[in-house]
ZALUM-525282 format. One record per residue (C-alpha): residue number from 1; residue in three letters; x, y, z. Coordinates in steps of 0.25 Angstrom, whole numbers. Layout:
REM ZALUM-525282
+-------+------+-------+-------+-------+
! torro ! dofi !    px !    py !    pz !
+-------+------+-------+-------+-------+
!   NUM !  ala !     X !     Y !     Z !
...
+-------+------+-------+-------+-------+
//
This chain:
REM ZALUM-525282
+-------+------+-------+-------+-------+
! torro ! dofi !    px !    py !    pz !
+-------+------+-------+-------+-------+
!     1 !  unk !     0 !     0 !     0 !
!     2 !  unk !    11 !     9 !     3 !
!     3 !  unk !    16 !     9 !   -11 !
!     4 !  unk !     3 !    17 !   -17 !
!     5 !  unk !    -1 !    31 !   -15 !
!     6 !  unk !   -16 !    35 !   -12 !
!     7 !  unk !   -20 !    48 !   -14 !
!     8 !  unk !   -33 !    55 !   -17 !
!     9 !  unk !   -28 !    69 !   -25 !
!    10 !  unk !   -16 !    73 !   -29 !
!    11 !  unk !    -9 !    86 !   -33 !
!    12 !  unk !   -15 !    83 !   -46 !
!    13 !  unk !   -30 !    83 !   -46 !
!    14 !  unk !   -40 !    90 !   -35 !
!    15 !  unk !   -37 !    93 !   -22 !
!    16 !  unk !   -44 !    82 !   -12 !
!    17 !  unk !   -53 !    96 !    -9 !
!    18 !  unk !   -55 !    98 !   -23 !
!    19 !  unk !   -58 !    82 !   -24 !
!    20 !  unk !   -71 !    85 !   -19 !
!    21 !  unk !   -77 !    98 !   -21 !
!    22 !  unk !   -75 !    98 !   -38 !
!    23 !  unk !   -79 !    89 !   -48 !
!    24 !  unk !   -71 !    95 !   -59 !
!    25 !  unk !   -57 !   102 !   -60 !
!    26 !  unk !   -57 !   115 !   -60 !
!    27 !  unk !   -44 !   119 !   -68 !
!    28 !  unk !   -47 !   133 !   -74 !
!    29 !  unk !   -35 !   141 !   -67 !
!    30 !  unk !   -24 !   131 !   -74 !
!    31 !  unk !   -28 !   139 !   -88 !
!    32 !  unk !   -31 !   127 !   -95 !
!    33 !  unk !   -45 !   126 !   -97 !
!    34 !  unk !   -47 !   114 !   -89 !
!    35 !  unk !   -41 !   105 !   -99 !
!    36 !  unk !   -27 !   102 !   -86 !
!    37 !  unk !   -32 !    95 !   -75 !
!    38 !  unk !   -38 !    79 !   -72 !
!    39 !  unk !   -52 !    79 !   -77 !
!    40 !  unk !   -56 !    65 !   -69 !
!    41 !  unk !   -53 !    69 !   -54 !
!    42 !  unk !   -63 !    59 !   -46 !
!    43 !  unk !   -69 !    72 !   -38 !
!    44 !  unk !   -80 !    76 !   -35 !
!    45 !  unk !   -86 !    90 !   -27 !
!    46 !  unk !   -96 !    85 !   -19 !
!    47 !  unk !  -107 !    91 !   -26 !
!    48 !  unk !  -101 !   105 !   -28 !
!    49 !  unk !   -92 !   108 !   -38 !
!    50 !  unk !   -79 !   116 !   -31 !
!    51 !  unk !   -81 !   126 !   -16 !
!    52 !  unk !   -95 !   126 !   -10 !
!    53 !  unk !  -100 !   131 !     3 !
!    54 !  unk !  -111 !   118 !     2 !
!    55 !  unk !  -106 !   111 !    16 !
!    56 !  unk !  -112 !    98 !    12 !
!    57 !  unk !  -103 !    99 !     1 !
!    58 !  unk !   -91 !   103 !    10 !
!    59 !  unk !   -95 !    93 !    19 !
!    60 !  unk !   -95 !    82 !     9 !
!    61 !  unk !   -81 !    87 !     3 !
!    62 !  unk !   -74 !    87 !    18 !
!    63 !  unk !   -79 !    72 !    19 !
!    64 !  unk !   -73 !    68 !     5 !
!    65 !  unk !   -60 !    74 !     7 !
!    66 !  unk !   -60 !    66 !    21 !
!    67 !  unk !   -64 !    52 !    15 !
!    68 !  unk !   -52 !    54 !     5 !
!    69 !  unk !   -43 !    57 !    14 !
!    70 !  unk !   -47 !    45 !    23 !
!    71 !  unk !   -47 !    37 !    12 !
!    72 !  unk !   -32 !    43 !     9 !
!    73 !  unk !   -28 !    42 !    21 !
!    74 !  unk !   -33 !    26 !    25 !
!    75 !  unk !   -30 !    20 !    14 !
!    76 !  unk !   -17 !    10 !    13 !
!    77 !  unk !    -7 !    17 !     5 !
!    78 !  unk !     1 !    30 !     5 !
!    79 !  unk !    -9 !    42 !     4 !
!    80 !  unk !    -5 !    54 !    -3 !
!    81 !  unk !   -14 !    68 !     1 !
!    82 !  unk !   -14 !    80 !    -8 !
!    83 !  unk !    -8 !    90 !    -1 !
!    84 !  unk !   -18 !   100 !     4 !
!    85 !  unk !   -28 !    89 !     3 !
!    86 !  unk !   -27 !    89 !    18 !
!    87 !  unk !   -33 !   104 !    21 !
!    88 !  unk !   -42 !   103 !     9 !
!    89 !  unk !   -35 !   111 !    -3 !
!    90 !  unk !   -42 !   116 !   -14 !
!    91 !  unk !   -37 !   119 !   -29 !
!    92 !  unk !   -52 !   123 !   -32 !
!    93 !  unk !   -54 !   110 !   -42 !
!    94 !  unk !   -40 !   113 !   -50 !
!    95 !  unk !   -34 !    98 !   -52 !
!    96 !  unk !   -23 !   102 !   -59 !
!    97 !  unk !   -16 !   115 !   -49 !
!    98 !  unk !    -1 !   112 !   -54 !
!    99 !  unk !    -2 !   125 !   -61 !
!   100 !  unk !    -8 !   134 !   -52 !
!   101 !  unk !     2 !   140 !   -39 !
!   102 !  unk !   -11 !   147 !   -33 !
!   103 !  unk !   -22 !   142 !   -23 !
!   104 !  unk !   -25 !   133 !   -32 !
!   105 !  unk !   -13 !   125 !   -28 !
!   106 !  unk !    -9 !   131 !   -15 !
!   107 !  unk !   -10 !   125 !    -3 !
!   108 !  unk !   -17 !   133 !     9 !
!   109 !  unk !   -12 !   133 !    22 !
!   110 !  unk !   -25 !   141 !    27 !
!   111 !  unk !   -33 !   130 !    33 !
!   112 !  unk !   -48 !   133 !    35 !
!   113 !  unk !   -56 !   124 !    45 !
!   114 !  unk !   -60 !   113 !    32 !
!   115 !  unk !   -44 !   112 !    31 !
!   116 !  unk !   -40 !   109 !    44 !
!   117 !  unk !   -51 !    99 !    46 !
!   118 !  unk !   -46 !    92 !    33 !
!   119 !  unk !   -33 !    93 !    37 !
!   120 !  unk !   -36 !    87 !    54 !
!   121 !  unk !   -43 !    76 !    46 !
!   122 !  unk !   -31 !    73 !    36 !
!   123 !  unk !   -22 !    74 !    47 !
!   124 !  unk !   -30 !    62 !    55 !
!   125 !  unk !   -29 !    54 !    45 !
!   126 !  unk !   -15 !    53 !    43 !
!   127 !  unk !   -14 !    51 !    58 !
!   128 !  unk !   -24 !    40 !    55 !
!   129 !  unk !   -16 !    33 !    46 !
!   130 !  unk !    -3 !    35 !    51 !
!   131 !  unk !    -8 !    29 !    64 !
!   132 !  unk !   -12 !    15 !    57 !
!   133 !  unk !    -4 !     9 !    49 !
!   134 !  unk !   -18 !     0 !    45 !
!   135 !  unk !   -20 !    13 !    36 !
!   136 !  unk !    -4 !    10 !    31 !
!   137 !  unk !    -3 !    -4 !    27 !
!   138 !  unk !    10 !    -8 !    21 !
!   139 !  unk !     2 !   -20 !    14 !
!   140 !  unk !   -11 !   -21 !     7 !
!   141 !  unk !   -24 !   -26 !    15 !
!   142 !  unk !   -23 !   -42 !    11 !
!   143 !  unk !   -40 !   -39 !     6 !
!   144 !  unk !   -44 !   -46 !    -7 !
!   145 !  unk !   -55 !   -42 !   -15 !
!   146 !  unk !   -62 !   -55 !   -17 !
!   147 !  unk !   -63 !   -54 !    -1 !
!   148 !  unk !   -69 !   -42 !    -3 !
!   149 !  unk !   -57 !   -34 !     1 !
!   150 !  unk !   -54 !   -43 !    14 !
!   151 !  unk !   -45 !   -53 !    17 !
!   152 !  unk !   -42 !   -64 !    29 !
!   153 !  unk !   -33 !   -54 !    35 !
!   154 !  unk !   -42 !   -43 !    40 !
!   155 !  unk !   -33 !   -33 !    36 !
!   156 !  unk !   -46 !   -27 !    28 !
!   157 !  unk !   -60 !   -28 !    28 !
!   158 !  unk !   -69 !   -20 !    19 !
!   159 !  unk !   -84 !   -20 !    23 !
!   160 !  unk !   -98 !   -14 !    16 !
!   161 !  unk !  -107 !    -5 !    24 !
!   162 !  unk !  -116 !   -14 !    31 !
!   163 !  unk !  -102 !   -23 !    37 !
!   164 !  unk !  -101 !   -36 !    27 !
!   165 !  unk !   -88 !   -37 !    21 !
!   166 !  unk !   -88 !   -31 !     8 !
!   167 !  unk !   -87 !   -41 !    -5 !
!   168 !  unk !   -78 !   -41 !   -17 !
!   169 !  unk !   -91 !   -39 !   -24 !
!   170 !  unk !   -94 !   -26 !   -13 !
!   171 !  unk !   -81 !   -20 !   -18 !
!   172 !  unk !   -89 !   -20 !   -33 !
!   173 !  unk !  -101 !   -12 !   -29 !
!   174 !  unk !  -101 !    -1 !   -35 !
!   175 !  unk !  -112 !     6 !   -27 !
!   176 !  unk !  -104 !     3 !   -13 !
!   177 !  unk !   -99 !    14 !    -6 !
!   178 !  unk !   -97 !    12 !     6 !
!   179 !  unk !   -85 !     1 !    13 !
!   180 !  unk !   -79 !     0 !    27 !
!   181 !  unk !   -65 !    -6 !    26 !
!   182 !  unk !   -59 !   -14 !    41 !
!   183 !  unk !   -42 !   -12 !    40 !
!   184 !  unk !   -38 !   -20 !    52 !
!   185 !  unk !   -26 !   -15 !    60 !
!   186 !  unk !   -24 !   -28 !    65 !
!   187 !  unk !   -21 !   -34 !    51 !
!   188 !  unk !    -7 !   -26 !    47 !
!   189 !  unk !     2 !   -37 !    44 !
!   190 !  unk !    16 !   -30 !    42 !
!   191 !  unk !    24 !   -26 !    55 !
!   192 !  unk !    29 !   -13 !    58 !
!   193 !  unk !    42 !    -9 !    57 !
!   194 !  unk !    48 !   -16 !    70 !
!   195 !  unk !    39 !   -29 !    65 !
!   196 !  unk !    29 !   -26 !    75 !
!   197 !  unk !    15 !   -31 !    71 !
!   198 !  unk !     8 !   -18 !    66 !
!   199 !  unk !    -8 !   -17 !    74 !
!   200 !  unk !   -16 !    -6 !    71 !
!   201 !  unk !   -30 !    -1 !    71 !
!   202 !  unk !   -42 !    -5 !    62 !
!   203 !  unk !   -52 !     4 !    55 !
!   204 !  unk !   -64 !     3 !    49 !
!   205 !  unk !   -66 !    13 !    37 !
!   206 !  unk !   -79 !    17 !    33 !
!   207 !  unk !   -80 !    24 !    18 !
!   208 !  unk !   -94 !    27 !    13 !
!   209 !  unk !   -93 !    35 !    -1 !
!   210 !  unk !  -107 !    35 !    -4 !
!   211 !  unk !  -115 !    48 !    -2 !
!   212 !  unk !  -124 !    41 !     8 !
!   213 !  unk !  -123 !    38 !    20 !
!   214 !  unk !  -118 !    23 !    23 !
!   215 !  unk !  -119 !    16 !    35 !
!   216 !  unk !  -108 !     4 !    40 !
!   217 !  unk !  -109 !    -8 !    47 !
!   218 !  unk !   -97 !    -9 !    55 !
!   219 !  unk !   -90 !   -23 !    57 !
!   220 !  unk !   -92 !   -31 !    69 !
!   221 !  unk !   -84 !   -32 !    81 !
!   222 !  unk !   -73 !   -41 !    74 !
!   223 !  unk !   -68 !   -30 !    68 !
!   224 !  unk !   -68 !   -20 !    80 !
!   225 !  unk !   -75 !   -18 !    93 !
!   226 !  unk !   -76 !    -4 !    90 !
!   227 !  unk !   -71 !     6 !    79 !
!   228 !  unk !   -68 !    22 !    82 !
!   229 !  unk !   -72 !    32 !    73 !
!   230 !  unk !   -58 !    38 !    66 !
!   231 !  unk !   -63 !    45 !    55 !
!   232 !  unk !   -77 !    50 !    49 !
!   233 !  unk !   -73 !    58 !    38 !
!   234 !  unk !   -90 !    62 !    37 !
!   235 !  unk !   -87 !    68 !    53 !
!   236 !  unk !  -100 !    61 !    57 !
!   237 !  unk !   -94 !    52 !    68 !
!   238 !  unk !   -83 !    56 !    78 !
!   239 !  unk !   -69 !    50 !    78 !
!   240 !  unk !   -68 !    41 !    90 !
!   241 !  unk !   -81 !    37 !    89 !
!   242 !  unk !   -83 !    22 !    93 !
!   243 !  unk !   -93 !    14 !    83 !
!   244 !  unk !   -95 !    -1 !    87 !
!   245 !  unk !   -93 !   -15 !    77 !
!   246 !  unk !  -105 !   -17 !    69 !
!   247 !  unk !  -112 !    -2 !    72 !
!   248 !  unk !  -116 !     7 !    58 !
!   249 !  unk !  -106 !    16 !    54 !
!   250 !  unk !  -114 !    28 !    48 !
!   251 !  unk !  -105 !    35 !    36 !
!   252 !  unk !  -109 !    47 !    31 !
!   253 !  unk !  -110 !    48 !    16 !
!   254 !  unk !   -95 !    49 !     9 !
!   255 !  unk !   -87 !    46 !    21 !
!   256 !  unk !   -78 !    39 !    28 !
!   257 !  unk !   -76 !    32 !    43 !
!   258 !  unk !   -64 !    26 !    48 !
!   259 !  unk !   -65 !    18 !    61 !
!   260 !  unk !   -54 !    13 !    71 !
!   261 !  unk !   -54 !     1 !    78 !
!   262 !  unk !   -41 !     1 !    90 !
!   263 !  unk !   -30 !   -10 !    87 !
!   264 !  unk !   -34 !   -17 !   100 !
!   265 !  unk !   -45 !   -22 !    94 !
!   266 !  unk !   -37 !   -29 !    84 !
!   267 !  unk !   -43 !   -44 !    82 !
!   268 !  unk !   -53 !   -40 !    72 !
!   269 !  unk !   -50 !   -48 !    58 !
+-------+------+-------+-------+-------+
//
């Protein structure tokens, strides 16, 4: 895993910010007629094209940037964020700044109260996953896809909404939404770097891109006693709140929850 690179925008293309408030570039100021600039960039503006002082919309766009950056940031691999991403930097729907040495390309250092949220929450993340080394596998999870993603391991186990372990055929659903993924602590099988057997937490995470709410089924007690709230990138539940094995999980519409469950508890498969 450590050989790839993940990354969700880049210094070409839209800003993360920009990632979700346009639809189209918005090149003009490069003087050449929109022709510069990727046409295909897999964004979309949350129902508004560019600024807007609709707070739904700018509530939906805060919770997008979140669930990328969660997903970033928890997934196995090396993450690379765009600078600026971090506070929330705009080029005002320009893909292609290279050319401008402006606003368009600086970087502020005049944080308003949107930045230094966005920058407190990117902050806990990478504290999150420097802290466990389940989010920093040196080897891929041993799942297979005609196990549905599993394997006899328990290193990962991938579940639908209402708990049943998901299916190869699941994974081909075109209409499905909404997974919970189990990464087990207890399953890390290379030793530290004095050999020492490596133990960490596990965590349940919760993803729901459909615009509808969706409730979970969490697992039974087998895979933990109780889990702890870490992260709800939706801000509907508090972090450090306790939810107990087989209780619903709400998840608002577009969000993500990421669940702890102490390494103490490490005797689930």
């Amino acid at each position: 895993p450590i050989a790839s690179i993940n990354f969700v925008t880049a210094h070409d293309g839209f800003t993360m910010r920009d990632l979700v408030s346009y639809n189209e570039k918005h090149n003009e100021a490069n003087g050449e007629g929109g022709n510069d600039g990727e046409n295909h960039n897999r964004s979309w503006n949350c129902g508004v094209e560019g600024p807007t002082e609709d707070e739904e919309v700018q509530a939906l766009r805060r919770r997008q940037v979140r669930n990328f950056l969660t997903t970033l940031m928890l997934s196995q691999g090396v993450p690379m964020l765009l600078h600026g991403d971090e506070t929330g930097r705009t080029q005002f729907g320009n893909n292609n700044g290279y050319c401008q040495d402006n606003e368009i390309s600086w970087m502020s250092w005049d944080l308003d109260d949107a930045a230094t949220d966005r920058l407190a929450f990117t902050r806990e993340l990478i504290e999150l996953r420097a802290a466990h080394p389940v989010f920093r596998r040196r080897r891929f999870f041993a799942g297979r896809a005609e196990h549905g993603g599993e394997s006899s391991m328990g290193d990962i186990n991938w579940f639908n909404p209402d708990g049943g372990h998901m299916s190869n055929e699941d994974w081909q659903a075109g209409y499905a939404r909404a997974v919970l993924v189990f990464l087990n602590g207890s399953a890390i099988t290379w030793p530290g770097d004095r050999g020492e057997t490596i133990v960490d937490d596990s965590f349940l995470i919760a993803f729901n891109a459909s615009y509808q709410d969706v409730d979970f089924q969490l697992p039974s007690s087998e895979w933990g006693e109780c889990w702890e709230v870490v992260i709800d990138t939706a801000e509907a539940m508090t972090v450090g709140e306790e939810v107990e094995p087989e209780s619903v999980l709400p998840l608002t519409g577009r969000s993500t929850v990421v669940l702890k469950r102490p390494a103490v508890e490490a005797s689930a498969s």
